[in-house]
N, C-alpha and C positions, 0 to 999 in steps of 0.2 A: 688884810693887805693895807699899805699905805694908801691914803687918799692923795692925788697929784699934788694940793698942797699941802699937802704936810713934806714936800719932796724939794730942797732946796738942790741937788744934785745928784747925777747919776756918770757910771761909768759903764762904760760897754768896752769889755777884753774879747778879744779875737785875732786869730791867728795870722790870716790874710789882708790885705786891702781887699777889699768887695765883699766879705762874710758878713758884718754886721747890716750892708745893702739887700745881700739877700731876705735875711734873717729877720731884721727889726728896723729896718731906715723907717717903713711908715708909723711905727709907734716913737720913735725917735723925733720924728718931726711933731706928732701932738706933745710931745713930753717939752719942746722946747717952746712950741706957741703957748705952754701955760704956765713957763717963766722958770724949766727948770734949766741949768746946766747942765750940758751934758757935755763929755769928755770921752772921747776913745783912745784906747791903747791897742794897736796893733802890735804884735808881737815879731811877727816875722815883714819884710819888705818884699814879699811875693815874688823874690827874684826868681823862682822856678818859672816862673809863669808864661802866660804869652803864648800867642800862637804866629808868630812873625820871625820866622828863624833867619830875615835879613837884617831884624835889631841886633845889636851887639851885644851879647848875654849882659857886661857890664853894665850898662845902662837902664837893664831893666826895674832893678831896686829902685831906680829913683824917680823913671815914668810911674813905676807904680805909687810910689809917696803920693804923688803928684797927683795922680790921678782920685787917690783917697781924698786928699784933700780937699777938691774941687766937689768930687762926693758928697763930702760930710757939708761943705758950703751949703748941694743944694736943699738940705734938711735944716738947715742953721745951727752945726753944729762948726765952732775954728779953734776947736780945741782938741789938737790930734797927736799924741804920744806913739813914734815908732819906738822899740829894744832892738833891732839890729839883727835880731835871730835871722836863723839861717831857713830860710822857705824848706821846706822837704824835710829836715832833718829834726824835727822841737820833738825834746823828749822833754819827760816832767823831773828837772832837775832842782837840786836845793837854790843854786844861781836864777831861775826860772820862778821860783816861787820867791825868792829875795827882790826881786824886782818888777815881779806884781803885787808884791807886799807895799812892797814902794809906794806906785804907783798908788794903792789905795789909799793910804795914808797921806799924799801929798794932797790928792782930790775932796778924799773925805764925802764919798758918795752914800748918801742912805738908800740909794737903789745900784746894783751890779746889774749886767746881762751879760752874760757868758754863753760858749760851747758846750753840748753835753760830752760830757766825760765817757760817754756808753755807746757802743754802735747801734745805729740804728739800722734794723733787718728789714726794714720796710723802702728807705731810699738811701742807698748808700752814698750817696755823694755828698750829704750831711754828714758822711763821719769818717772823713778825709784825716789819715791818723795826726797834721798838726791840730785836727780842729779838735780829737779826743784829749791830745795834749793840754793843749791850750785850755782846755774844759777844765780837766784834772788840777793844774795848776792854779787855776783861776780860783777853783772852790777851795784847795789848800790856803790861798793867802786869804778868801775871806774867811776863813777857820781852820786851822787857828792862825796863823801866820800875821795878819794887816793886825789884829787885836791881842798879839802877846807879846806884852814889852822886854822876852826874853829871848822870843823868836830866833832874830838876826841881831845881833849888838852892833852889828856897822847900821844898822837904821837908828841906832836910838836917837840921833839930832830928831828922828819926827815922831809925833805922837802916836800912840795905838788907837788903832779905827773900828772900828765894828760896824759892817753893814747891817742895816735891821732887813733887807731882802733882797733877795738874787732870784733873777728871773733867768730861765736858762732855756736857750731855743736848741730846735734840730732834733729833738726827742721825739720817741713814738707816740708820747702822750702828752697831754700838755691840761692845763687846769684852768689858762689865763687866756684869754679868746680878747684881743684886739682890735677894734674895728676902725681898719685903716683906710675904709673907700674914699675919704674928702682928702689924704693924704698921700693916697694912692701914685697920684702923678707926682708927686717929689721924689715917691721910693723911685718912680720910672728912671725920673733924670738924674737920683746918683746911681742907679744901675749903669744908666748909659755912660756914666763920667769915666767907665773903665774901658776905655777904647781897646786897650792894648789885650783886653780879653774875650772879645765878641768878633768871630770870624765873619757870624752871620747875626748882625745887631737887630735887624725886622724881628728875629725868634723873638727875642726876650722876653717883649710884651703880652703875648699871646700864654708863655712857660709860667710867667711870675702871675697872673692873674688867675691862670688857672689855680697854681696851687694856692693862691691866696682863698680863691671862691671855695676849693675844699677845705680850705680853715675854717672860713664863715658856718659853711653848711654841717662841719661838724660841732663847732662851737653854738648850733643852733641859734643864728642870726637870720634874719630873714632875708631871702630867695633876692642876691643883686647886691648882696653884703661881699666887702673881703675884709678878709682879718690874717693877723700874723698870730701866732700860738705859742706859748711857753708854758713849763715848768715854775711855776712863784713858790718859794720856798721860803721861812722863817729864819732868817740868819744871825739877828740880832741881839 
């Protein structure tokens, strides 16, 4: 795997505002304290979302942006790419993979983090079918799709990218153990940035630490460690 530097940039695809919070905000945040860029693409505007059925459905696409945003800030991430999809409904289309092809190519990331593509029979709420989508798509454009300059011919104004590695969260197994305790409270505060999704905001801290702690303890860190966990995969 790459060494942090050797890592001038990264991209993190996912489906919703708040998935890459769950998922990888505390590794997000050391990747940026050690000078790398990092860039999200959210796919869909979460407009499904929300537990306040006196907001006006309308409106909710853009609380949510909003809300990423303010997110990704509290990591040091201002570098936020919405596609417009439709919350609920992302299937793995050629249009879908054209425009995360895009995206890579315009970014030029030697590290990806994506959704897994595969359900997971262990906690189902990891694999929420835009997040299998989103997965699928994601691993399409970084092979072959962002590095085949035949791919899409409406890309050719940009150059073909080749990630050399995709770290991919939400799976049953993971290979890459992250130890995000000194980072821990950033993940907190862009967890919290998503007001419009926390009926009951006290839970969070208590839900996200736990599973962090069973990352750590399975990634065999020592007893008061947390960690985020992925899939690192050879892409390049």
């Amino acid at each position: 795997m790459l060494d942090d530097t050797q890592v001038d940039s990264a991209l993190v695809i996912t489906a919703h505002p708040d998935d890459v919070d769950f998922g990888a905000a505390g590794t997000v945040a050391l990747w940026v304290e050690a000078g790398i860029k990092v860039t999200y693409c959210v796919i869909t505007d979460g407009d499904a979302g929300g537990f306040d059925a006196t907001v006006p459905r309308d409106r909710i696409g853009g609380i949510r942006r909003d809300e990423q945003r303010a997110a990704a800030g509290e990591v040091g991430v201002n570098d936020v790419v919405f596609l417009g999809y439709r919350d609920g409904r992302l299937a793995v289309s050629f249009d879908l993979r054209r425009d995360v092809a895009r995206v890579i190519r315009e970014v030029r990331p030697q590290r990806v983090i994506c959704q897994s593509p595969e359900r997971n029979m262990v906690r189902i709420p990891a694999s929420h079918p835009d997040h299998l989508a989103a997965g699928e798509a994601a691993l399409c454009a970084v092979y072959p799709d962002a590095r085949n300059p035949f791919a899409f011919t409406e890309l050719a104004d940009l150059e073909p990218w080749k990630v050399a590695e995709t770290w991919v969260m939400g799976m049953e197994r993971a290979n890459r153990y992250v130890d995000i305790t000194e980072s821990f409270d950033r993940k907190l505060a862009a967890l919290h940035a998503h007001a419009s999704q926390h009926p009951e905001p006290d839970s969070i801290d208590p839900l996200v630490r736990g599973w962090n702690s069973l990352n750590a303890q399975t990634g065999g860190l020592v007893e008061g460690r947390l960690a985020e966990a992925f899939w690192v995969i050879e892409t390049g």
